[in-house]
N, C-alpha and C positions, 0 to 999 in steps of 0.2 A: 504494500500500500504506500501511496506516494504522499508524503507528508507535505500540506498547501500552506500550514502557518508559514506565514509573510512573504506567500508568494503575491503576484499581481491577482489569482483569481481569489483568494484571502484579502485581499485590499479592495477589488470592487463588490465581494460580497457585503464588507463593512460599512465603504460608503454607501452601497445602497439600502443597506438597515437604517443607518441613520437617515438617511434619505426620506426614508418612510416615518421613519420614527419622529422625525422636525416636523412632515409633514400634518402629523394628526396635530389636533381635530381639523377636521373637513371643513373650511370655510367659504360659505355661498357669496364670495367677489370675484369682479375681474382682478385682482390685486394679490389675492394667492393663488390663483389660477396662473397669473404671469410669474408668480414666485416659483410653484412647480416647472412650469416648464422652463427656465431661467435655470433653477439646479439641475435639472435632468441633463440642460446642455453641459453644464461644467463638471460633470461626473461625464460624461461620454466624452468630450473634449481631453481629459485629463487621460484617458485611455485610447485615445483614436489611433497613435502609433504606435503601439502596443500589437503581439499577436494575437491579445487577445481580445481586440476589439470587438469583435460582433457578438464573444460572452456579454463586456462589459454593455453595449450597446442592448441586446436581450434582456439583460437584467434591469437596466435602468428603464425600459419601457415595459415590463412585467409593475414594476411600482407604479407606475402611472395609470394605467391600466387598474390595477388593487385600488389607487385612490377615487379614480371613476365608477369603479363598483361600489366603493365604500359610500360616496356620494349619492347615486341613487337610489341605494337602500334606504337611507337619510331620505332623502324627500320622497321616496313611499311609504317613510315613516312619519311624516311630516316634523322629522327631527333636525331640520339642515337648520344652520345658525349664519 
């Protein structure tokens, strides 16, 4: 088994936890809407030449994606803030 502590795919899985993790709660603006997608570029940016771009790339839009979900559960909960 290949050990990933502090490899690159070890570092974009972190940034993209916290990614998520910044991201909550789910807020009904254009203003964090421009915030997520603003960080998803600087997490994809920060690995674009890298081999392992289109992990990092995958991964950064699997969050974005989660927060979209998360959001319209929200307001067919009528829970969005």
């Amino acid at each position: 088994m290949m050990d990933l502590k502090g490899s690159t795919y070890w570092k974009i899985c972190g940034d993209c936890f916290n990614f998520l993790k910044q991201s909550l709660p789910i807020q009904d603006n254009d203003e964090y809407w421009d915030h997520v997608v603003h960080e998803a570029d600087v997490i994809f940016r920060k690995y674009e030449n890298t081999e392992e771009k289109d992990f990092a790339k995958d991964q950064v839009l699997s969050v974005v994606t989660e927060l979209e979900h998360i959001y319209k559960r929200q307001r067919k909960r009528g829970e969005s803030s």
